[in-house]
N, C-alpha and C positions, 0 to 999 in steps of 0.2 A: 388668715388661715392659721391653725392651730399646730405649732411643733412637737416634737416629741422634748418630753424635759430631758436631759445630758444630767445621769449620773456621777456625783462625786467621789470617789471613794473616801472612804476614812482617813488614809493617809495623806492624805492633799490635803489635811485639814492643819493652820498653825494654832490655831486657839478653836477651843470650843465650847459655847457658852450652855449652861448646864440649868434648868430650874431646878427649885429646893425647898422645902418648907424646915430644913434646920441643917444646922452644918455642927461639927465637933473642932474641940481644937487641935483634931488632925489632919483636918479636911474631907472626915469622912461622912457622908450628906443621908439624909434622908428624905426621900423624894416624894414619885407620886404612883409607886412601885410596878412591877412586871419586869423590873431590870432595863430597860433597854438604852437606858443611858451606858450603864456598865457596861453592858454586851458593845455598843460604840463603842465607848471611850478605850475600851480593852484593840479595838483594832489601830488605833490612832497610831501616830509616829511616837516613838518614846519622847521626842523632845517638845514634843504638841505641849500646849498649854490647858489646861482644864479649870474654867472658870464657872464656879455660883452662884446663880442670882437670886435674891431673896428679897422682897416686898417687906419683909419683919425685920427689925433692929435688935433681936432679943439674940442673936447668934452670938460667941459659941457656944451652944450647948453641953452638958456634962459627957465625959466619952460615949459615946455610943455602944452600950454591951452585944447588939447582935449585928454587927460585923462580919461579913461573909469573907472568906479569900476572893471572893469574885467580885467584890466591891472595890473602886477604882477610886482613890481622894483625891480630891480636888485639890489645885497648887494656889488658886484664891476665891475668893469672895465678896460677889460686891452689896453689900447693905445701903438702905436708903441715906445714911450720913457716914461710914467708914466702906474701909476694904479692907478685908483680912486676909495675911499671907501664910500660906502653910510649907 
């Protein structure tokens, strides 16, 4: 018999792992857009961790110029041969 799934909230979150198709070297990502990574990661705990993971080894990219205040950087990055710390 089938349960109902038990929502998490945000904040019960320690780490949260983020996909990516580029990161900058502030951590600030570009995704696979509609925001809703940001709109999460905006609820999280301030001391949560916010992790990128990227398929590509070409990261970090040159700053990113369109940059929202709504956008939320990443504190790392993990690439298929490094991890970047921001």
């Amino acid at each position: 018999m089938a349960t109902a799934a038990t929502e998490v909230p945000p904040a019960a979150f320690d780490a949260v792992l983020v996909p990516l198709l580029a990161v900058d070297e502030t951590g600030h990502r570009v995704g696979y857009g509609g925001g809703f990574y940001d709109r999460f990661l905006a609820q999280c705990r301030p001391d949560a961790q916010f992790i990128g993971i990227s398929v590509l080894d070409d990261a970090p990219v040159a700053p990113l110029a369109d940059v929202l205040p709504t956008d939320v950087p990443l504190h790392a990055c993990l690439l298929p041969y490094r991890i970047l710390q921001f």
